[in-house]
C-alpha positions in Angstrom: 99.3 150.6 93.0 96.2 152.0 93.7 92.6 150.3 95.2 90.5 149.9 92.8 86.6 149.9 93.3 84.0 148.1 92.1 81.2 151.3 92.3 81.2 155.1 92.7 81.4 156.9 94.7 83.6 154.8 96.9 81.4 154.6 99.8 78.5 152.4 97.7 81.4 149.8 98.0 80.2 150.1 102.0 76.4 148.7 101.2 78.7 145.0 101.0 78.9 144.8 104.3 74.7 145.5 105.0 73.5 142.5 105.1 76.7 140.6 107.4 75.8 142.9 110.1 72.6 142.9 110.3 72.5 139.6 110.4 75.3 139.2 112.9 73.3 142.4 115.2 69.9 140.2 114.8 71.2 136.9 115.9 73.2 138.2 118.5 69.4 139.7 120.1 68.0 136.6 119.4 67.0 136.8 115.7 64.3 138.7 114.0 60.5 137.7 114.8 59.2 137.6 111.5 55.8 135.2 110.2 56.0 133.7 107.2 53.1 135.5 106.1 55.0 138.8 106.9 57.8 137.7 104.2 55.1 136.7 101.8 52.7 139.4 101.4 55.9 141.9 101.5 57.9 139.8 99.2 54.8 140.1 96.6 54.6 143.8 96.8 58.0 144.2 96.3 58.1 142.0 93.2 55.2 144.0 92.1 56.9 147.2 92.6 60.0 146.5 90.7 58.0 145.2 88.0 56.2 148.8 88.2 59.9 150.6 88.9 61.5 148.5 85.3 58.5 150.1 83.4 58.8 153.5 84.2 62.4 153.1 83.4 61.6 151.8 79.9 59.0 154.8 79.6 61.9 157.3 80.4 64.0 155.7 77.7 61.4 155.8 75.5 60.6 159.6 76.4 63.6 160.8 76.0 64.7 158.9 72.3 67.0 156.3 73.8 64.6 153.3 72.8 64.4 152.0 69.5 61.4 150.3 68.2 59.0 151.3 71.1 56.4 152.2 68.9 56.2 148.5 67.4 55.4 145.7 69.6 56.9 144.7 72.4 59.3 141.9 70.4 60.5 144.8 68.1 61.6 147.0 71.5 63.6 143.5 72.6 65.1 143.0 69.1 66.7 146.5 68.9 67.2 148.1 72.3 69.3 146.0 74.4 72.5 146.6 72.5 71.8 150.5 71.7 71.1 151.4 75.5 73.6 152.2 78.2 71.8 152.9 81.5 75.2 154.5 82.7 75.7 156.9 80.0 71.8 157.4 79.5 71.9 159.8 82.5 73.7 162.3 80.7 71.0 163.0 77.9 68.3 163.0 80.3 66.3 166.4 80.7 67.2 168.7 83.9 63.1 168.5 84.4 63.4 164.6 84.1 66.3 164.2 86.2 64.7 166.2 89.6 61.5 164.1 88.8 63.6 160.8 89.0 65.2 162.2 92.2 61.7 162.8 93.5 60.6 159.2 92.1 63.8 157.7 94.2 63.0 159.5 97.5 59.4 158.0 97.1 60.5 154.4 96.5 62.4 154.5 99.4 59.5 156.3 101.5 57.2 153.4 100.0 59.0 150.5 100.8 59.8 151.8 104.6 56.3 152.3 104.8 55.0 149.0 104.1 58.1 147.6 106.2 56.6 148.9 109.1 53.3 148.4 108.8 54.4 144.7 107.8 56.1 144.8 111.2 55.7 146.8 114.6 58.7 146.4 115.8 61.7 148.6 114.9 64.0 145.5 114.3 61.5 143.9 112.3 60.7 146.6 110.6 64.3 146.8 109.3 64.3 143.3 108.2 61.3 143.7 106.3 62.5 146.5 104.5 66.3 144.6 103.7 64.3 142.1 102.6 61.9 143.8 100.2 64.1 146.0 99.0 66.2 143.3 97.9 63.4 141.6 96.2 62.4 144.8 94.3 65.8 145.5 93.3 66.6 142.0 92.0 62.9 141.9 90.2 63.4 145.6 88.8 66.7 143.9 86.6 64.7 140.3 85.7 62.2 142.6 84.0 64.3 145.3 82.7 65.6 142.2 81.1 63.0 140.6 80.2 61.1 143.5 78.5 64.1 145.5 77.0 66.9 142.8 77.0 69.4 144.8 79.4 71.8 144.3 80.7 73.1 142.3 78.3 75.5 140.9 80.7 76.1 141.8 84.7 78.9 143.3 84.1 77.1 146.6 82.5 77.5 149.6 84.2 74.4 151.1 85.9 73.2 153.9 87.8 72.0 152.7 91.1 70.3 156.1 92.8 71.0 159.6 92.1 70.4 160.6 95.8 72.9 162.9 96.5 75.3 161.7 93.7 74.7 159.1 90.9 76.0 155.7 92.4 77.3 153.7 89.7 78.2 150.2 89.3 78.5 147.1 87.6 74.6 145.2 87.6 76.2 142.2 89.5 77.3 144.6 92.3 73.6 145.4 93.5 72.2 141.7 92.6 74.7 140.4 95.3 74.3 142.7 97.8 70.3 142.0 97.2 71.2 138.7 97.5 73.3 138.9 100.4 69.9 140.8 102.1 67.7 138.1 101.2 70.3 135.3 103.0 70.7 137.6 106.2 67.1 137.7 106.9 66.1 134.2 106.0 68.9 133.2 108.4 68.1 135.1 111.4 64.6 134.8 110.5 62.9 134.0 114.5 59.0 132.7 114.6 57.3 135.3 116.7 55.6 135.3 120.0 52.4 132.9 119.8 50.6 136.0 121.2 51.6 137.8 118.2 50.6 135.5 115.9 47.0 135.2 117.7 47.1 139.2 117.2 48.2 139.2 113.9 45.2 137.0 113.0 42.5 138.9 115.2 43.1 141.7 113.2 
């Protein structure tokens, strides 16, 4: 009887285990100096950005035919898409032009939300937290308003494609929400207050 995986290719299954040790690395150095401000303000802009992320998703569906009612308001595009659209099988119908762009597009979201991770945080093991942590926010915000605006996935058991850096990674929605969530926990938990010196720094500047 064979294993059977919850995403592809089988080493997505891997991202699990994330957030376990990184906590378990952090709180065995102490924990991760972090102000509450730093989780705030880079919490924000990642909620931001996956609100921005979820609508250039719905303008690729609607570029490429696979969303009905997008010309009418925003109600009629929730009435009619959510059943129609498959995000898993929607790869294969995209454009070779569209599909290096949205390659490109995932290379800079990554390249953006390192970037404000560390200049969030100036240490390297900060910095990491910062960007588990909002990257996990973006990713679980991209879904609540792909959901909100488009009504999918109509359940979290809908397949999705995750990245398409160097492979499309594909998995069940709840897959990604957990491991998000998982991120979210790991920091909070090894979470550190930082050097008072810091903090006096941190509000100099």
């Amino acid at each position: 009887m064979s294993l059977k995986l919850i995403a592809e290719p089988w080493w997505v299954n891997l991202l699990v285990l994330v957030p376990p040790l990184a906590y378990f690395l952090w709180k065995r150095s102490g924990g991760v100096a972090l102000a509450a401000r730093q989780l705030l303000t880079s919490g924000v802009f990642a909620a931001a950005f996956g609100f921005v992320e979820a609508t250039v998703v719905v303008y690729l569906r609607a570029a490429t035919g696979l969303l009905p009612g997008y010309q009418g308001t925003l109600a009629d595009v929730v009435r009619r898409s959510g059943e129609f659209y498959q995000q898993s099988q929607a790869i294969n119908q995209f454009p070779q032009s569209l599909l290096t762009l949205e390659v490109l597009r995932e290379a800079a979201t990554i390249v953006i939300l390192l970037s404000v991770a560390f200049l969030t945080a100036t240490k390297v093991r900060s910095g990491a937290a910062v960007f588990l942590w909002a990257f996990a926010i973006w990713d679980i915000s991209y879904y609540a308003v792909l959901w909100a605006t488009v009504r999918w996935p109509l359940s979290l058991s809908d397949a999705d494609v995750l990245f398409l850096i160097p492979q499309p990674w594909i998995s069940p929605v709840w897959f990604p929400l957990l491991v998000s969530m998982l991120a979210i926990v790991a920091v909070v938990l090894s979470r550190a207050a930082p050097p008072k010196s810091e903090i006096r720094a941190e509000t100099v500047k």
